[in-house]
N, C-alpha and C positions, 0 to 999 in steps of 0.2 A: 721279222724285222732285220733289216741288213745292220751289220755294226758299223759304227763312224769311221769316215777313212780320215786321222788326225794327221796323218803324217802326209797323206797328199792336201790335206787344208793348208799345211802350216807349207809344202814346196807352192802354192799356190799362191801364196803372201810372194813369195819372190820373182814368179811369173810377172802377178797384177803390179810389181814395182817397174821390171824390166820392160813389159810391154807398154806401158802406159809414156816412161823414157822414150821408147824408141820413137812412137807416136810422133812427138816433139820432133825429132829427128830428121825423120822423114820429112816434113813438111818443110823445114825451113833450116837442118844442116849447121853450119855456126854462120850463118847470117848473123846473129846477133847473140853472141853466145853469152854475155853477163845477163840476160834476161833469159835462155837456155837452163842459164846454170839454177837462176832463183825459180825458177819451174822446178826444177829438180830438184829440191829444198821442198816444194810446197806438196810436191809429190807424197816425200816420206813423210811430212808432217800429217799430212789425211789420213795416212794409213794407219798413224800411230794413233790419231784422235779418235780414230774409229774403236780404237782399245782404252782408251783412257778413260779412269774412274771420273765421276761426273765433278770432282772436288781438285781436278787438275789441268790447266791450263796449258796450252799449247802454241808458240809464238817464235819470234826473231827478235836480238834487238840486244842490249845492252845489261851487263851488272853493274851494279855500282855499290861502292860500300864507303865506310869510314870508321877506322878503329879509336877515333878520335868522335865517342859520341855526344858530348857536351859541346864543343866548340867546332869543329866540322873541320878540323884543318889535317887531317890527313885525308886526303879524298884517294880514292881506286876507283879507275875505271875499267872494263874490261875492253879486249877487241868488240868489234860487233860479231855476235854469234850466230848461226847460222839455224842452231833448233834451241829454244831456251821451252824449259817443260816446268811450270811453277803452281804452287799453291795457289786455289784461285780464293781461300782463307786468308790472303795475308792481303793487304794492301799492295797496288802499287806506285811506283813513284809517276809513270808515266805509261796510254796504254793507247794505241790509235789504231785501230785494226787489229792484224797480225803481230803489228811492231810494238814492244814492248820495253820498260824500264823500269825492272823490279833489283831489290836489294839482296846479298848473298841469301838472307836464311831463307825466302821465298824460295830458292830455286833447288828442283830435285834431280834435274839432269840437262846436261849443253852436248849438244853432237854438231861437231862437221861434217857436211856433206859434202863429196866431192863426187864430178862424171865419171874420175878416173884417178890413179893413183901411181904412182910410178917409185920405186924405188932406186933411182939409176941414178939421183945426186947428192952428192955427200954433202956438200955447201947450203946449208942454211940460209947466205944471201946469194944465191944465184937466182934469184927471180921466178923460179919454177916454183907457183902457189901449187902442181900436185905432186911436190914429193913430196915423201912422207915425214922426215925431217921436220922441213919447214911445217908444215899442221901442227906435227906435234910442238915442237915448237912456239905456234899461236896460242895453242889447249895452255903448254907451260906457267904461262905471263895468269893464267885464274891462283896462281899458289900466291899472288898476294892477298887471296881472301881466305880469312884461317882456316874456316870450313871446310874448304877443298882440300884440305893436309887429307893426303889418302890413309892415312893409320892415326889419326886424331880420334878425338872424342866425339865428334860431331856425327849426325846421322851421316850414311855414308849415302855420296849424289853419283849418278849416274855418270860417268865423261867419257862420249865416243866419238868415232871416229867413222864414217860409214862413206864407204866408194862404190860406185854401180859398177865398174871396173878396177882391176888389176893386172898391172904391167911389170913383171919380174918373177923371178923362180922366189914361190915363197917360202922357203927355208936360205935366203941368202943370208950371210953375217951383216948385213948392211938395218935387216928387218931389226936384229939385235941389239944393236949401236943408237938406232931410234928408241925403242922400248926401255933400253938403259936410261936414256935419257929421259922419258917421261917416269921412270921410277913409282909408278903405280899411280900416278895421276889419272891419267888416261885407262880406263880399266877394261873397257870393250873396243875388238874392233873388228868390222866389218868389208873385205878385201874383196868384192866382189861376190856372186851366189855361192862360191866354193870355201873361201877361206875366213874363217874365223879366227879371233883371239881372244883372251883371256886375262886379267890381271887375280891372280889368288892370295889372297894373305897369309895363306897357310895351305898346305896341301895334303895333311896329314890324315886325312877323311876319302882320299882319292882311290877310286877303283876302276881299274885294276893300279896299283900303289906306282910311284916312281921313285926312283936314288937319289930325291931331293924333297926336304922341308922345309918352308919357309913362305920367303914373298919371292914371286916369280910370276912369267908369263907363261902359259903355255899354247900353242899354234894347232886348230884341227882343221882336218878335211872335212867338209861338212857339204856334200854334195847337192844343192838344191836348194841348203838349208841354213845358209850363212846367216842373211836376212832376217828370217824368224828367230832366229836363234837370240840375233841382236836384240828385235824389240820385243823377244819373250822375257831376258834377263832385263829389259829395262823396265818393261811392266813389273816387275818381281823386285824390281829395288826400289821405285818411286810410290809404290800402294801399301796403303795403312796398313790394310789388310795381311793376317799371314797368306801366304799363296801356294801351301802346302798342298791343297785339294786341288789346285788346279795342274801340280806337275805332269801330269799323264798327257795333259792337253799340251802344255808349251812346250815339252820338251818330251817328245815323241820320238827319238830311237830307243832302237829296241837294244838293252846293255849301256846306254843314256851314250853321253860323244864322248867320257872316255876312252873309248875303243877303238876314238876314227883320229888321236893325235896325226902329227903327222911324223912324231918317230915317237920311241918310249919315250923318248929323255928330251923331250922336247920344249926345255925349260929356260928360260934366260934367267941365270941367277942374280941379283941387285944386291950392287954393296952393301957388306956386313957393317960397317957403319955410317948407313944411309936412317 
């Protein structure tokens, strides 16, 4: 019997994302590209539902909260989100299809999707919805829900970031200046088939080690294997379940991607009193 090829299944997850893209593409170009783009949203939501324990929900659509739960007057809403991934155990407020309005604890991970990514504007309001800035930025405005405090007490949720494309040298100081600013909010992200990121609260467990411990990002080449990568660590943070036994499957190189940084020190340090 032949042994399993785990690592061409998992570059295989990134084909059936890109080929299925392109599909769209072909056919109709940006004829109508805000309906383009929500294809492309519904795209990675399939694929991720295809993995999803049968106890979690898969959608678009809004959080909402209120730290004020007697009398309702401090209300939160969030942007509209683009993958909201929820407990399908909790109630929700609102549910019609895809589109949904569930409350912070319901929810175990939000990603934006974008076609493309560009890191080439430093302006916040320049109207460029793909630079990376601005996303992040969007992701930002979820820290009015206490939850989402990335080193809080609360189960820790999923918040990425995932582009089918990448336009810029990915070691620019500019990637830095963004990730500073999401300060571990934002913990995954996905920069096209090749490039990965990382948010770690500690790094002190790292092999092979690096000249830094703490909270930082750090940036791999991840050749084929951006994608999987993404929704293996999301699988791995949203399931009850420990998901010890299934490492060999989700994250199949061989010396795991510490090895494929893309320098040693490939670390964004976050203010010491953040």
């Amino acid at each position: 019997m032949s042994l399993p090829r785990i690592l061409e299944f998992q570059k295989s997850i990134t084909r059936e994302l890109l080929i299925t893209k392109d599909r769209v593409e072909f056919l109709i170009g940006d004829a109508n590209w805000g309906d383009v783009g929500r294809y492309k949203e519904a795209i990675l939501r399939k694929i991720i539902s295809q993995f999803l324990p049968t106890t979690l929900k898969i959608g678009t659509g809004f959080i909402i909260g209120n730290n004020d739960h007697y009398t309702g007057l401090l209300n939160q809403v969030s942007s509209q989100l683009d993958i909201i991934i929820y407990d399908d155990n909790s109630p929700v407020v609102f549910r019609e299809g895809d589109f949904v309005i569930v409350t912070e604890s319901a929810v175990r991970a939000v990603i934006e999707v974008k076609t493309g990514i560009t890191n080439h504007t430093r302006n916040i309001d320049s109207g460029n919805d793909s630079a990376f800035n601005k996303i992040i930025a969007k992701l930002n405005r979820l820290r009015v829900f206490e939850s989402f405090n990335p080193d809080g007490i609360a189960r820790k949720k999923f918040v990425g970031v995932f582009a089918y494309n990448y336009t810029g040298n990915f070691t620019d100081e500019r990637i830095d200046e963004v990730l500073k600013l999401s300060d571990g909010l934002v913990n995954h992200v996905a920069l096209g088939p090749n490039n990965f990121i990382r948010y770690w609260k500690h790094t002190s467990d790292l092999v092979p080690p690096i000249p830094y411990y703490g909270r930082c990002y750090i940036r791999y080449n991840l050749i084929d294997l951006s994608f999987s990568y993404f929704i293996s660590n999301l699988l791995h943070i949203v399931s009850d379940e420990d998901p010890t036994d299934r490492y060999w499957f989700s994250f199949p190189i061989e010396g795991t991607k510490e090895r494929h940084r893309t320098e040693q020190r490939a670390v964004i340090p976050l203010p010491d009193n953040q």
